[in-house]
N, C-alpha and C positions, 0 to 999 in steps of 0.2 A: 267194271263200270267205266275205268276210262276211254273206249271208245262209244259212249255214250259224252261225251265233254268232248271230245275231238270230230267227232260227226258231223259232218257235210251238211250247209245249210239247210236248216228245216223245208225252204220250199224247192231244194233242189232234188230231196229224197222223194222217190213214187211211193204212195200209199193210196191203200184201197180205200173201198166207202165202207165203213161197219155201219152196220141197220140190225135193226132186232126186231123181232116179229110174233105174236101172240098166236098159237091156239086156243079158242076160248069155245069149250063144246058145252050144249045146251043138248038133252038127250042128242041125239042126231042130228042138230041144226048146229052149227058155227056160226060166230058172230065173224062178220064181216065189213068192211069196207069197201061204200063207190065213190068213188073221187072223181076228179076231173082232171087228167094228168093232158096238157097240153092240148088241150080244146077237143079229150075224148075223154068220154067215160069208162073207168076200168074198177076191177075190184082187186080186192087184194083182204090181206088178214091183217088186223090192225099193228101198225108198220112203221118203221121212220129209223132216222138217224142218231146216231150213238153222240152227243154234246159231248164240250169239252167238260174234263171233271167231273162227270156222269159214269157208274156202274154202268152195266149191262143189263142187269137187273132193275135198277132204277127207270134207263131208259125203256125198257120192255113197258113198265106201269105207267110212266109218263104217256107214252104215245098212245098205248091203249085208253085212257081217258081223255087225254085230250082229240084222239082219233072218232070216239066212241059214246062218251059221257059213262062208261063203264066203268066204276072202281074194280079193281079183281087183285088177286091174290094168286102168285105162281106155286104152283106146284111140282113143276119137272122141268128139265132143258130137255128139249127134242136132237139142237146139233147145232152145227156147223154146214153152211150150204157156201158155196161159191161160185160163182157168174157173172157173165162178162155179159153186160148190155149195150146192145149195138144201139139202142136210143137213144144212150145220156155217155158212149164210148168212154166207159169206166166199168172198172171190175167193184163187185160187190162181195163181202163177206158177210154173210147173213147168219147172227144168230139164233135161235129161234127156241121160245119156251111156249110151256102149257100152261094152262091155270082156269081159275072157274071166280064168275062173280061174286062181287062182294054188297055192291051197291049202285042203282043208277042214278046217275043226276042229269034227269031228261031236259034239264032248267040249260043245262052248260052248252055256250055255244062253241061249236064243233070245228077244230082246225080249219084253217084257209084251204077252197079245192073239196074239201069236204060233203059229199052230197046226202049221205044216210050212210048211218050204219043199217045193219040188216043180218036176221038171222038167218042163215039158209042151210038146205041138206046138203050135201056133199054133192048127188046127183046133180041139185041143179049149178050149185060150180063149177063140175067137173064141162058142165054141159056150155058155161062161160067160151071156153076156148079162146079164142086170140083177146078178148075182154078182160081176161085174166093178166095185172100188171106185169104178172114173168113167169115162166116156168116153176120158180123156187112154190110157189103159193099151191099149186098141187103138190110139189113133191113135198111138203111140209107136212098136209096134211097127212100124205100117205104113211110119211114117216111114222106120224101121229099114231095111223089108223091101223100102223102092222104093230103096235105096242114100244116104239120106242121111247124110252124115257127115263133119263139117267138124273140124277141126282143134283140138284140144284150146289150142291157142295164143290161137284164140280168145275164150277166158277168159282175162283178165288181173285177179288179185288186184293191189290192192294196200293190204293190211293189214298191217301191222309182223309179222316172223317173231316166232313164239312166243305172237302175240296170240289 
């Protein structure tokens, strides 16, 4: 751990964007996100950035409600995705889980940029194309859709509770 105490100024080190990212399947329809990312509209799978002090897990449930007004419950990690966005020229580490609802609160008002959540089939996502915030948001689901899903276990926190 001592080169964790000797380490090069925090803002001198490169680090990526970590984002976590929901599967939320409804028979064959996915819950979905259309936002407004810089004065267009795109979709994407309810999405965001990983705060400081924050799981992964945590921030999965945070965004998704706050993305969505959907409470849900994870069920699996799908993976690890990684890309470099020549939009925002920064690399991303996306991690990305499944799960199914628990509750709506259609009352809550919906992230800044936010324009509806929305169920949709794959088909007509898939049919999205450059609409679609990145490549990672098909290959997510496909991950999804060829059966991958490992074990929520596999994520192990370990940040001080309450931190």
């Amino acid at each position: 751990m001592d080169e964790i105490a000797t380490a090069p100024d925090r803002d001198a080190v490169w680090c990526p964007h970590v984002t976590v990212a929901c599967v939320i399947a409804d028979g064959d329809r996915f819950l979905m996100v259309e936002e407004e990312v810089r004065g267009v509209r795109q979709f994407n799978q309810p999405a965001g950035h990983l705060e400081p002090h924050e799981t992964l897990v945590d921030a999965a449930l945070r965004e998704t409600l706050e993305e969505t007004g959907w409470e849900v419950a994870l069920d699996h990690f799908v993976g690890v995705q990684q890309w470099y966005s020549p939009v925002h020229d920064h690399q991303i580490v996306r991690f990305a889980f499944a799960g199914h609802t628990v509750r709506h609160h259609p009352e809550r008002q919906l992230d800044a940029g936010i324009v509806r959540a929305a169920w949709m089939p794959y088909a007509e996502i898939a049919a999205l194309g450059e609409r679609l915030r990145s490549p990672l948001v098909l290959a997510t689901l496909d991950d999804w859709l060829a059966g991958q899903r490992l074990s929520l276990a596999t994520l192990r926190s370990r940040l001080p509770d309450g931190a």
